[in-house]
Every structure is written in C-alpha cells, then in structure tokens.
N, C-alpha and C positions, 0 to 999 in steps of 0.2 A: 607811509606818506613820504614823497619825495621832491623835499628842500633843495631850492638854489639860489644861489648869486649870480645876477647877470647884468649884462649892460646893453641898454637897448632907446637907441636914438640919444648916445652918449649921457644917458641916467644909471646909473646903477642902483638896484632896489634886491631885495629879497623876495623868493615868492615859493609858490605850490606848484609843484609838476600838476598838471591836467592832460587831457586829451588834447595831447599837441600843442598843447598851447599852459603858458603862464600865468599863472592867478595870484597877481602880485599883494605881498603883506603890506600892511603902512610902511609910511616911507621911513620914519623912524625908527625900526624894527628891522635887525637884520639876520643872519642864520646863527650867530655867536649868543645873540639877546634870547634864542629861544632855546640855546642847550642853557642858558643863565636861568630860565624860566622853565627847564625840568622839561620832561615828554609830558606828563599828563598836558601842563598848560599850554606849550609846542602844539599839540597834534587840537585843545581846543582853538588856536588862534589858526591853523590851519585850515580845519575843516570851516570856519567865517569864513578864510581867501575862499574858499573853494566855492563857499554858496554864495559867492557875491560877482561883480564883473568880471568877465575875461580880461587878462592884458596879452602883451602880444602872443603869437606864435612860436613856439619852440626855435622853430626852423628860421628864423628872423632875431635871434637875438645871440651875443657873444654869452657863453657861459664861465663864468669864472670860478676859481677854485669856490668852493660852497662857502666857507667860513675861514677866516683870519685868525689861525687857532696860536693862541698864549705861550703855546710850546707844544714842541713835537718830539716825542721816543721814538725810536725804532728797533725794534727786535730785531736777532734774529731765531727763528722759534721754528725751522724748517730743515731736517738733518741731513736731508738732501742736497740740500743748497750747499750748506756748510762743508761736508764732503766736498764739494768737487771747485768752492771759490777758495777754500783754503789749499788748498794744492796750487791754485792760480795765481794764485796773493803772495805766499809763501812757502813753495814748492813742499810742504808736507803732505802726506797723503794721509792721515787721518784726524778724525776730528777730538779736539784737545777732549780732556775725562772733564773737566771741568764745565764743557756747555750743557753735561748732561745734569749738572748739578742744580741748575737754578736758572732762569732765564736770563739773558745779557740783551742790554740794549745800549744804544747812544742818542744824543741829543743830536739833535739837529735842526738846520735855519728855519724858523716858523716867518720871515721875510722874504724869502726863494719859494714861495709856493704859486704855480702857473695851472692854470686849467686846461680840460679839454679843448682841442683848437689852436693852441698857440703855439707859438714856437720855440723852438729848444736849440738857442745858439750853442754852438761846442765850446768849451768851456775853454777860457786861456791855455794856453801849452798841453792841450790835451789831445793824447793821438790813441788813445786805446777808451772811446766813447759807449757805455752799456744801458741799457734800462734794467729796472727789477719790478716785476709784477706782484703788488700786495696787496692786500684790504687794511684798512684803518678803522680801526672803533675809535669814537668818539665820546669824551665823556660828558654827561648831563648832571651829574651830583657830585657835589665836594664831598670827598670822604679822606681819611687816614687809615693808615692799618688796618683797611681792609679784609672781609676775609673774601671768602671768594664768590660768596652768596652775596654778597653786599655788593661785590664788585661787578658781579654780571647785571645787579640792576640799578650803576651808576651808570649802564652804558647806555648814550642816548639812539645810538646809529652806526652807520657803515659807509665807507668811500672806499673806492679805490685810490690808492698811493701807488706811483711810479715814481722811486727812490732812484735816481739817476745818479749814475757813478762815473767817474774817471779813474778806470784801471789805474793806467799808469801813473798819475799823482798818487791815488791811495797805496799803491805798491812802496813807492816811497817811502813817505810818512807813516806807515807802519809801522817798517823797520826802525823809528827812534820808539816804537812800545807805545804812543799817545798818537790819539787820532780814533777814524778819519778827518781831517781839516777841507782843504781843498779839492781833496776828490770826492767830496758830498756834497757841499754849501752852497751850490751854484743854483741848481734847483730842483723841484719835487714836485709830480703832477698831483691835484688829488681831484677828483671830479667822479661823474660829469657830478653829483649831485650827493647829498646826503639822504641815506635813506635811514628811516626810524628805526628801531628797535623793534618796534609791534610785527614789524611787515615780516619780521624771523620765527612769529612766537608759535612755536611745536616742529622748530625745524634741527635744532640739535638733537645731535645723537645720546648713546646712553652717558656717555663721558663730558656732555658738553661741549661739543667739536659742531661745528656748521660745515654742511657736507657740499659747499658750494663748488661750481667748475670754476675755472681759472686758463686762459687764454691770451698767448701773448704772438703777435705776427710781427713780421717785419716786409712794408710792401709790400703786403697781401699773402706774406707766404708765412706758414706759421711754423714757431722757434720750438715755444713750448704748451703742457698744457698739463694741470695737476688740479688738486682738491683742497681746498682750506682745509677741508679737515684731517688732513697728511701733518698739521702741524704740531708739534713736540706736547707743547700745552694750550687748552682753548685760552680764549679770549680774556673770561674770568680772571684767571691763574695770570695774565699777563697784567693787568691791570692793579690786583691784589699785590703783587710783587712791586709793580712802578711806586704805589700806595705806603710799602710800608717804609717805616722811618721817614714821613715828608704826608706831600699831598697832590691828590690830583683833583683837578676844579674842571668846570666846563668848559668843555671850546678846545680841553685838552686833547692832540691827536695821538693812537698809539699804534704802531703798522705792526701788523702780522712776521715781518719779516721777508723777504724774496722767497715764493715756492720752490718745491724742485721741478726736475724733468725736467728742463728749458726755460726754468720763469727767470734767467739774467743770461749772458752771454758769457758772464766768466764763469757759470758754473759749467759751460760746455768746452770753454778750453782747455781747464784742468786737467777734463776726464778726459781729453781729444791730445794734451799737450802742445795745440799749434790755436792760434785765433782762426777758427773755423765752429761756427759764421765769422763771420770779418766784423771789428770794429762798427761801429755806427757815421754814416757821413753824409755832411748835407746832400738834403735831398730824401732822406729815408725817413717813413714812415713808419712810425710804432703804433700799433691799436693793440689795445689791453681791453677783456672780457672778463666780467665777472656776472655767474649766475645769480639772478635777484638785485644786483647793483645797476648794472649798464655797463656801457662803453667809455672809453677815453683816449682820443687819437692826438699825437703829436706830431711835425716836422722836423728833422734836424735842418738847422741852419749854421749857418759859416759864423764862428762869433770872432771877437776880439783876438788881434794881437796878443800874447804875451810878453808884457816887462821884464826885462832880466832883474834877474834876484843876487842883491849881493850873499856874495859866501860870509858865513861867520868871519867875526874877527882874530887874530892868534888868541889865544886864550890867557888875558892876565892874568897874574897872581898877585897885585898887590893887594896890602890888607893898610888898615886903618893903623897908626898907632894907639901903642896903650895910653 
C-alpha cells in the first residue's frame, strides 16, 4: 500500500495511492497516526479509503513529504560511498577500520523535510551544492534493544530520502571532529509516498538485503545508479543498532545512507579529484528512482543571502575566585 500527504485545493489530508487518483483517509488521520497504529491496523484503515470514494487525481494535487517524522537518523551504510566522499571531505583515500565496525549514523532536522516537486533553495554561503540518493525505512513499533528479528518487524515502510548536502560547509565543520551542522539541516527530500512493508514481503535476499535499483539524474542525464542491497548491513541490522541503549517509536525515519556508483556528487569528485560533474545550481534538476518506491523530483533554486559570522572571541582565561 502506498500512503501520502498531500495538499489539494489548499487542504491537506492523508490518503491511499489509487489508480491515479487519491483515496483520502479521515481528515483526522494522518500518515504519522498510522505508523502509531502499527501495519496490520494501517493497511485495515487503508484498504476502507480504498473501497470508499475517490478523491482527487494524483496528477492535480501537491504531494508532500508522507509523514512529519519525530526524528531522523542517517546512516552511512554504503562502502562505496564512503571510499570516494571521504577522500572529498578530508582528502584521505581510505575508509577509517572503524565504519567496518558497527554502523554510524547522525541525527538530523526532522523540520527541513520537503517533498517531491518543490523546491530546493541553495542553502546560505553555499557554493559546492550535492544531492545523495537513499531509501529510508520507517518505523511502526516501539521497541528497545532490539534484535534484529524484532527490528525487521518494527519496520512499517520505505521512502526515498534525498539527504542534501553542502560540500563546502560540511568540509568545514568537520575539521572541528562534531558535526555535520549546516551543511545538512537545511533540507531532506522524502517522497513521493510511503510505501508498506508487505509490498517487500519475499523480496530479500538470503542475508536480508532488498535487491532494489537505485537512480539518480541530473537534468535528464543520469549521475548514478547502484542496488540497495550493495549496502554494508540490511535494514534490520540498522535499526537493531539505532534501538540499542534508547528507543525507536513510530514515524521514526532511518536512511539507508547515500549509495555508491554516483548516488552523491562528492562521491565522484574524490575519485575524479576535480568537481566533475559541477556543483548543483538553480535551475537543475534532480529525479531520484527507486525500484518498488517511485520517483522524487526537485528544482534547485537561488536561496538566501548569507550573514556574516562573527569569528570567535580571543580566548579568556579568567577563572572565578576561591
């Protein structure tokens, strides 16, 4: 089944993908309230929309990110990737002994998330602009200390995530060891739609890996293209690890990571040493593909000014007396 958020004749409602058309849930009901209400119950309030009236046309309404999720992880869980933006980020050319250890992720703005269709201002003082092409599982059950059996059936669904990056800010702020800050938080695609859990079920491999394609163009012409299931550990494993020591609840989102082979722009500079392709600049289109998901297209647009930032201050030292 496949959930969205949309807005249409300035309403926003939740509803059921259909043939071509939206089968809106009650108005009170939105895509966050049915990962809160688990898949079985999800997919019974769904299939109601679906045998009840039509609402509008697919092709007539703005789709918005699916769900307003609590908080967002992101991995990176792609060795591919890793290889060729760490070279880019921090001119090392190989990948630290330690990613192979355990999975790393970071938090990031669950307030910055934009849908397919809209637009993607460049972010303040940003002049090295990238996309990163992921899937995001979505979780449906609170759990802790997960193991990994548990964790593959907390997950309610799947989206694609386009983790949008500012090279050059994150380049920065790396270098102090904390971060990324600002060259993450600006924003993060996830669309077009959530798709369930069920719609996967006999599609992993023997290790638990979803063998999905993965596509990312720029202006029709395409960058990169690779397989979910290239990545280091499934889904489970990622979610079992977010899990332990703490908790994850529903509406929680977890991204795959950026693929390799071309799924960001800085994993091709690294290996290239020059920005080739070029930066991202208004006017450019990004469409991302993912098999069994759908699509998700954005515009770059010309954003904001940057403010200048004052420099730290000489560094005190005074102290309190005794």
């Amino acid at each position: 089944m496949r959930l969205a958020t949309y807005e249409h004749r300035g309403e926003r409602r939740a509803g059921v993908i259909g043939t071509g058309r939206l089968y809106p849930l009650p108005r009170d009901v939105s895509v966050l309230d049915l990962t809160r209400l688990g898949l079985p119950g999800a997919l019974r309030l769904g299939r109601a929309a679906l045998a009840g009236a039509p609402g509008p046309a697919l092709a007539d309404v703005r789709l918005l990110p699916p769900l307003e999720p609590p908080t967002v992880r992101d991995f990176v869980a792609f060795e591919e990737h890793v290889e060729g933006v760490v070279r880019s980020v921090s001119g090392d050319a190989a990948v630290a002994p330690e990613w192979y250890e355990a999975p790393t992720f970071y938090f990031t703005n669950p307030y910055a998330m934009i849908g397919t269709g809209d637009s993607m201002p460049v972010p303040p003082g940003c002049t090295e602009l990238d996309f990163e092409l992921e899937v995001a599982a979505v979780i449906g059950r609170a759990g802790t200390n997960l193991t990994p059996e548990q964790a593959h059936e907390a997950i309610f669904g799947y989206t694609i995530l386009n983790d949008w990056s500012a090279r050059d800010l994150q380049r920065r702020e790396m270098k102090v060891n904390l971060g990324p800050a600002k060259g993450k938080d600006f924003a993060s695609t996830l669309g077009p739609w959530l798709v369930t859990a069920d719609e996967f079920a006999g599609r992993h491999d023997a290790d638990g890996f979803l063998p999905l394609g993965m596509t990312v163009a720029v202006n029709g012409v395409e960058i990169g293209r690779d397989l979910l299931s290239n990545m280091g550990w499934p889904f489970a494993e990622l979610v079992a690890y977010a899990s332990r020591g703490t908790w994850v609840r529903p509406g929680d989102v977890l991204g795959s990571g950026t693929c390799g082979n071309g799924g960001c722009l800085g994993e091709l500079w690294g290996r290239r040493g020059r920005l080739d392709p070029p930066p991202l600049k208004p006017g450019d289109a990004v469409t991302m593909t993912v098999e069994g998901i759908g699509m998700i297209v954005n515009t770059v647009v010309a954003g904001v000014d940057a403010k200048p930032v004052a420099p730290a201050r000489p560094r005190p030292r005074d102290r309190p007396d005794r």
